[in-house]
Structure formats: structure tokens, C-alpha cells
C-alpha positions in Angstrom: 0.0 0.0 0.0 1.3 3.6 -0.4 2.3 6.0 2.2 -0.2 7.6 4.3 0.4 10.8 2.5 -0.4 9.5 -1.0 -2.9 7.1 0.4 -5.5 7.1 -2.6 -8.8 6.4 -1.0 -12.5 5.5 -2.7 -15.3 6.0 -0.9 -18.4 4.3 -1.8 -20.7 5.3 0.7 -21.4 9.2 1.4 -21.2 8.9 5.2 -17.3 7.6 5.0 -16.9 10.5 2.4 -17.8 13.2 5.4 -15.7 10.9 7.8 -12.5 11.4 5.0 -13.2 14.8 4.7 -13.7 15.5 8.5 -10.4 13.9 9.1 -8.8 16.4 6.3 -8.0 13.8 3.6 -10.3 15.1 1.1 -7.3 15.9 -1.3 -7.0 12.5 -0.9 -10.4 11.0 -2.5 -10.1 9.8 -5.6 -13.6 8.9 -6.0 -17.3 8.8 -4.4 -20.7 7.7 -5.1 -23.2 9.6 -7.1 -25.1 10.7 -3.7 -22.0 12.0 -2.1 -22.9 16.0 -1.5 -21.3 16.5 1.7 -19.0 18.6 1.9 -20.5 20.0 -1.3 -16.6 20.4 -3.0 -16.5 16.4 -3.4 -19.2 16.7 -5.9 -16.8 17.5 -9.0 -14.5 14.0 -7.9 -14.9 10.9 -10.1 -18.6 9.2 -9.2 -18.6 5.4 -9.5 -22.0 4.9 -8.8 -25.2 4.9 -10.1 -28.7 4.0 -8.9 -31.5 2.2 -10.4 -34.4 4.0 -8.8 -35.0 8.1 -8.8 -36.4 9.9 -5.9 -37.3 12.4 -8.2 -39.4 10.7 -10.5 -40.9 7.6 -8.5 -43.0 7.8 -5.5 -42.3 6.7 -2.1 -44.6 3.4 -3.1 -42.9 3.2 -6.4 -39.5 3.4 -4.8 -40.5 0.5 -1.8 -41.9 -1.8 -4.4 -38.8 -1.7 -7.1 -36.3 -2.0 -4.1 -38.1 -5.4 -2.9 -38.2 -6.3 -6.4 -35.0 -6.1 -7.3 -33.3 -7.3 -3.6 -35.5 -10.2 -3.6 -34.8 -11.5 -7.1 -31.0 -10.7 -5.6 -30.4 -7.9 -8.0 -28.8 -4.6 -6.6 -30.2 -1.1 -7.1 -27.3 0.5 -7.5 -25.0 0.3 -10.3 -20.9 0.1 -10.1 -18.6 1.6 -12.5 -15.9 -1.4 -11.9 -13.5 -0.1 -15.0 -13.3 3.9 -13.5 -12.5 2.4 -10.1 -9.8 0.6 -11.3 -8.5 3.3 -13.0 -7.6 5.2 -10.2 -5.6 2.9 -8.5 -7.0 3.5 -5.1 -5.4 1.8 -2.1 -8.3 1.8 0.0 -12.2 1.1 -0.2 -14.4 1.9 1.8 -17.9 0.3 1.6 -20.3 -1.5 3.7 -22.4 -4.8 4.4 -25.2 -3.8 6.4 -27.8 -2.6 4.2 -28.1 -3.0 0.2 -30.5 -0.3 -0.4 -28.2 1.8 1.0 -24.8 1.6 -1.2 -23.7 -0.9 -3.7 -23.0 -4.4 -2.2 -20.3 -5.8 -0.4 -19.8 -8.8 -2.7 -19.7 -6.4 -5.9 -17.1 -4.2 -4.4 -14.8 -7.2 -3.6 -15.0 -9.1 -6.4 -14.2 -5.5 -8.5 -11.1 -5.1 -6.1 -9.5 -8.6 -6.9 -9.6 -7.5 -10.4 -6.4 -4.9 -9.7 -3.3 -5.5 -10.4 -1.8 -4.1 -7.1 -3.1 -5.1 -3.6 -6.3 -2.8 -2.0 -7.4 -3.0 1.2 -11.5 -3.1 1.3 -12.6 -2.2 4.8 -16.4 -2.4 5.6 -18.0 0.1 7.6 -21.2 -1.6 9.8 -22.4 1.2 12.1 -25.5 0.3 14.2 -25.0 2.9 17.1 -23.9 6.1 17.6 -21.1 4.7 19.4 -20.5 2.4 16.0 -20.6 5.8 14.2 -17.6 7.0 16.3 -15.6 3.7 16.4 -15.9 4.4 12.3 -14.5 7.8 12.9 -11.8 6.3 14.8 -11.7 3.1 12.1 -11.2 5.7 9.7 -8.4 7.5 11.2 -6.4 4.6 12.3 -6.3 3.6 8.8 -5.1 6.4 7.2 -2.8 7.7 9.8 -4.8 10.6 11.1 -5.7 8.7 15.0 -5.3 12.6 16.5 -7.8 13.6 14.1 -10.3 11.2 14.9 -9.9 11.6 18.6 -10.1 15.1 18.5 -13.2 14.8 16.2 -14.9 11.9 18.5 -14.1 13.9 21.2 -15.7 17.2 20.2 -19.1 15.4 19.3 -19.3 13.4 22.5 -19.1 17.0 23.9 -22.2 18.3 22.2 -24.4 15.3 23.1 -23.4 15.8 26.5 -24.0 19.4 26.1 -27.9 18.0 25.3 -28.3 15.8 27.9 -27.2 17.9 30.6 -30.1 21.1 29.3 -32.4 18.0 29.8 -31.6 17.1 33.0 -34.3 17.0 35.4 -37.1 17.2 32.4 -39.8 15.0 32.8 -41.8 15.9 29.8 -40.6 13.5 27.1 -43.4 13.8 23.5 -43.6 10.6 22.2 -42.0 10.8 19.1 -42.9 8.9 16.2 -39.5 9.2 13.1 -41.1 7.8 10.3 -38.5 6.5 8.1 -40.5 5.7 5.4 -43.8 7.4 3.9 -45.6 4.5 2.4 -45.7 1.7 3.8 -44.4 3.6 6.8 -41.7 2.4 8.6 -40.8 2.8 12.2 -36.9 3.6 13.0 -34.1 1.5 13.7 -30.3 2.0 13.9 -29.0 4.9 16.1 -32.4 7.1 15.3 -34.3 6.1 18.4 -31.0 7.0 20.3 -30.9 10.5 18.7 -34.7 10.7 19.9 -33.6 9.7 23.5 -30.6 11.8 23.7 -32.7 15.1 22.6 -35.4 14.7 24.9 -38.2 12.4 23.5 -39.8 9.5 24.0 -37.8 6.9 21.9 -40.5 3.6 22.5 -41.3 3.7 18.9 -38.7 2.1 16.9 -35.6 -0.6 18.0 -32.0 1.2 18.9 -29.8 -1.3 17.2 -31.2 -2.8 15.0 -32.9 -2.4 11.3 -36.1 -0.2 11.1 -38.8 -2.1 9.7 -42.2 -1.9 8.4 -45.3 -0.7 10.6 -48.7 -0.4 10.8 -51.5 1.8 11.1 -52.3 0.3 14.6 -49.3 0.3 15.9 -49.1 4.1 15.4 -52.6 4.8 16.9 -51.6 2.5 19.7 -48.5 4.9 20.3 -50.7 8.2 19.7 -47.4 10.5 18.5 -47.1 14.0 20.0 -44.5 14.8 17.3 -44.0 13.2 14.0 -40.7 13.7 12.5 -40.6 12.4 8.5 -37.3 11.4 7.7 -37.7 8.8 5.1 -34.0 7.3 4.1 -32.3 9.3 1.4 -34.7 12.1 1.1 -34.1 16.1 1.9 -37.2 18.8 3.0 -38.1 19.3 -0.1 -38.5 15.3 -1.6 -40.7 14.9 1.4 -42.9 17.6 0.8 -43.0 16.7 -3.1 -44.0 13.3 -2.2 -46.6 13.8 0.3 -49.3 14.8 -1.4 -49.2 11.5 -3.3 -48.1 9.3 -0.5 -51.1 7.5 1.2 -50.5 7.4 4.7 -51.9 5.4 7.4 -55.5 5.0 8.3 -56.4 7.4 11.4 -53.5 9.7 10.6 -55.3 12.9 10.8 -56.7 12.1 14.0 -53.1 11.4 15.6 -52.4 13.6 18.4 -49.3 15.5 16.4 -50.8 15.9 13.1 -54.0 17.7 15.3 -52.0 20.0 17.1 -49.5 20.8 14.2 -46.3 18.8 15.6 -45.8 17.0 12.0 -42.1 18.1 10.9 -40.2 17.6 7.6 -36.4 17.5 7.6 -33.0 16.7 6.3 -33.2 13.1 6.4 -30.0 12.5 4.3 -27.7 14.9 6.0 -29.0 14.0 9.6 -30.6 10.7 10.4 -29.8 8.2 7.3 -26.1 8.6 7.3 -24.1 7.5 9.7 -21.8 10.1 10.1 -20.6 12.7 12.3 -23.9 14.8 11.3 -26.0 12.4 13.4 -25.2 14.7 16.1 -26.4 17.8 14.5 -29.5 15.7 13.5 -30.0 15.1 17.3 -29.5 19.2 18.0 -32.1 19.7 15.2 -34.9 17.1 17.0 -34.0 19.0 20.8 -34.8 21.8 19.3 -38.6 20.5 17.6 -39.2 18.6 21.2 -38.0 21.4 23.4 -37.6 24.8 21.6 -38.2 26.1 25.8 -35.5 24.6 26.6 -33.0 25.2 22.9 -35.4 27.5 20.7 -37.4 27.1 17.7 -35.8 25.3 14.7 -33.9 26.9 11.9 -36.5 27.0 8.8 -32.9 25.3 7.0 -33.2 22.6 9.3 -37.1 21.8 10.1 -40.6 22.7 8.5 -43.8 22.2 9.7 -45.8 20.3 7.5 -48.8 21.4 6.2 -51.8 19.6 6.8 -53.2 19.9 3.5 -50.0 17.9 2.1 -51.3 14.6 4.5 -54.9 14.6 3.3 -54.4 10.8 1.9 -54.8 7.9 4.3 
């Protein structure tokens, strides 16, 4: 492998692309996915990566039914650009196993990288915590020689979660919080979101810390009766959410829900803050103290959160 200062590094998922650039090794990335925007200067570097499906075009139900088409007939919905990776003779790759809607798969990356002539080091990234999402900061800087970095970075973030959970010490009012991660079928949350829910003051019953969010149902959600609704449906921003709602058919007894009555139904920055496990996951869990609490942190930044208007959830 080369030095550490001409380490050539690929990223192919854009949550290790914010970790390489947060360790200041962007000059260093050689290539990235075509959904790496973050920091926005990596978007000009050579994408390998292209996917099958278009938030843009498809609705949220389109989008559900040609991802369980495709992984259950053991396709991939993502396409990788095996001839451009190879031609920039990266030393390291950095992918992941645990999810294949969310970046090409592990068996496709590794079977492209035996294909070089030199040796590459693959590394797979399988956060399921927050505290996953810092050992991958640390992962990250232990292989390419910046451990100081890391540690400074892990320790800086640690310190702003704290920061939250001591303004919420002694608070008894937690809103149960309901972070639909998918408009239809809905999902309930999985992965580190419920801890971000905890950690900022809510009620974090709905949804499994740890593990994968899965599908839910209508009852379940009335059974829960949500004070806040937080739509952060993986891979979408604001604005994808609010263009898909109107056709999005939510579930049954949705208008009657607690939140949607008094107005607590928020839209945000699902990508940046809550689907990527990266060091923003801690500015996604500012952003929800600041929807449950704004006594306590203020209102949110219109850049951050929207309130969603209710003629936008008329289907269900």
C-alpha cells in the first residue's frame, strides 16, 4: 500500500466521504458515489456509482416496491462503475455490508477489487449505534494515519451530546416521538435514530435502537398516539418529502393522531442527519432537541425543520 500521505482512498458510501473529509483527507479521495454531496466540494470527484431508482421521478410506493423487487430476485439497485475504479488505483475502499438499499454491495465491491493488479485494502463500515458511528471515525483515522484527528473529532461530538443531555436534566416531559422513516408503507426507525430521539429529549419507544427499522402499521401508530411526527424517510431532503406527500397514502387514522392535530408533524434533512451515519447524526440530534424542546433550545432553523402542512397529508 502507499504511504499515508499518497494514500489514494474511494469512498463508496457518502457517510465515510464526510468521515474522510472530516479527518482532512479530502485531497485524498479519488472517487465517491453519485449521492456524495457533503462537503459539497466532493461533488466534482470521479462518481462510480449509479442507482436504479430516482427519488425524483418515483413515489415513495414506487420506490418501496422496485427496491423489494430487485433485492429479492437478488439484484442490486445501484449500479458500479468497476472499469473507473480501477483506473484510479486507489489503495483503499471503503464500503459496507449492512444494508443493500443503501450503497452498492459488499460482494460487488470485492469481487471488483481482486480485479487490480496491485493489492487494496477493502474495509467495511457496519455502524448500528452512535457509538458504531464514532468507532468508524476512529476506524477511519487509524487507517489512514490521522488517530489525532479522529480523537479530537470523537471527542468534540461526545461533547455536544453531552452538552444536550445535561439542558435535559431534570425534564420530565418526554413527546412521544414517532421518526417515520418511510412514507408509504411507513416504517418505524431502527439504527441509532431512536438514540438521537432519546438523547434530545423524547420519547424513543417507537422504533428498535440497534437494530434495522422495519415496516409498521396503522395500529401500531394509533396504539403509540405520537405527540411529534418527524418524517425522515432514508435518502430524502425537505423538499422530496414535501413533493412526495401529497401522493403518498399514509396510514389509516393519521389525521386524527395527536401530532398531526395539534401541528407537531415536521419535515427535515433526512439524508444529512438521520440516514447517514456520520458525524452529522449529532447535528440531527440538535435539530430534533430543538422541535421537542424549543423552551429549553429555541425554535428550529426554517434550513433545518418545516412544519408540514396539513393539506400535504390529506391521503390515508
Amino acid at each position: 500500500m502507499s504511504s499515508q500521505q499518497t494514500l489514494r482512498i474511494v469512498s463508496l458510501l457518502p457517510s465515510a466521504t464526510e468521515i474522510v473529509c472530516a479527518l482532512g483527507l479530502e485531497n485524498q479521495l479519488v472517487g465517491v458515489t453519485h449521492e456524495c454531496d457533503f462537503p459539497s466540494s466532493v461533488t466534482g470527484k470521479p462518481k462510480l456509482t449509479a442507482s436504479r431508482i430516482s427519488h425524483e421521478t418515483m413515489s415513495s410506493a414506487e420506490i418501496d416496491h422496485a427496491v423489494r423487487t430487485q433485492l429479492d430476485g437478488h439484484g442490486s439497485i445501484y449500479n458500479l462503475d468497476e472499469e473507473a475504479m480501477r483506473a484510479l488505483r486507489p489503495d483503499l475502499i471503503l464500503t459496507q455490508e449492512l444494508c443493500e438499499v443503501c450503497a452498492v454491495s459488499y460482494k460487488t465491491v470485492e469481487q471488483a477489487a481482486r480485479m487490480f493488479e496491485t493489492d487494496v485494502r477493502v474495509v467495511s463500515l457496519e455502524p448500528n449505534t452512535i457509538a458504531d458511528i464514532f468507532g468508524n471515525i476512529r476506524t477511519v483515522g487509524a487507517l489512514t494515519g490521522r488517530e489525532a484527528e479522529a480523537a479530537s473529532l470523537v471527542a468534540e461530538l461526545e461533547a455536544r451530546l453531552e452538552a444536550l443531555k445535561d439542558a435535559l436534566n431534570g425534564v420530565e416531559r418526554r413527546p412521544r416521538t414517532l421518526m417515520l422513516e418511510w412514507l408509504e408503507p411507513a416504517f418505524a426507525p431502527g439504527h441509532w435514530v431512536p438514540e438521537q430521539v432519546f438523547i434530545a429529549g423524547g420519547d424513543h419507544a417507537f422504533g428498535r435502537a440497534g437494530q434495522p427499522s422495519v415496516t409498521t402499521t396503522a395500529e401500531e401508530i394509533r396504539a403509540y398516539a405520537p405527540e411529534v411526527v418527524v418524517m425522515i424517510p432514508c435518502g430524502y431532503y425537505k423538499e422530496d418529502i414535501l413533493r412526495q406527500l401529497p401522493e403518498s397514502r399514509l396510514p389509516d387514522g393519521w389525521s386524527k393522531l395527536p401530532a398531526v392535530r395539534s401541528g407537531e408533524v415536521w419535515a427535515v434533512d433526512a439524508t444529512s442527519y438521520f440516514s447517514r451515519p456520520g458525524p452529522r447524526v449529532v447535528e440531527g440530534a440538535e435539530i430534533l432537541a430543538r422541535i421537542l424542546h424549543p423552551e429549553i433550545f429555541g425554535e428550529p432553523d426554517k434550513d433545518d425543520a418545516v412544519r408540514v402542512r396539513a393539506e400535504l397529508m390529506r391521503k390515508s
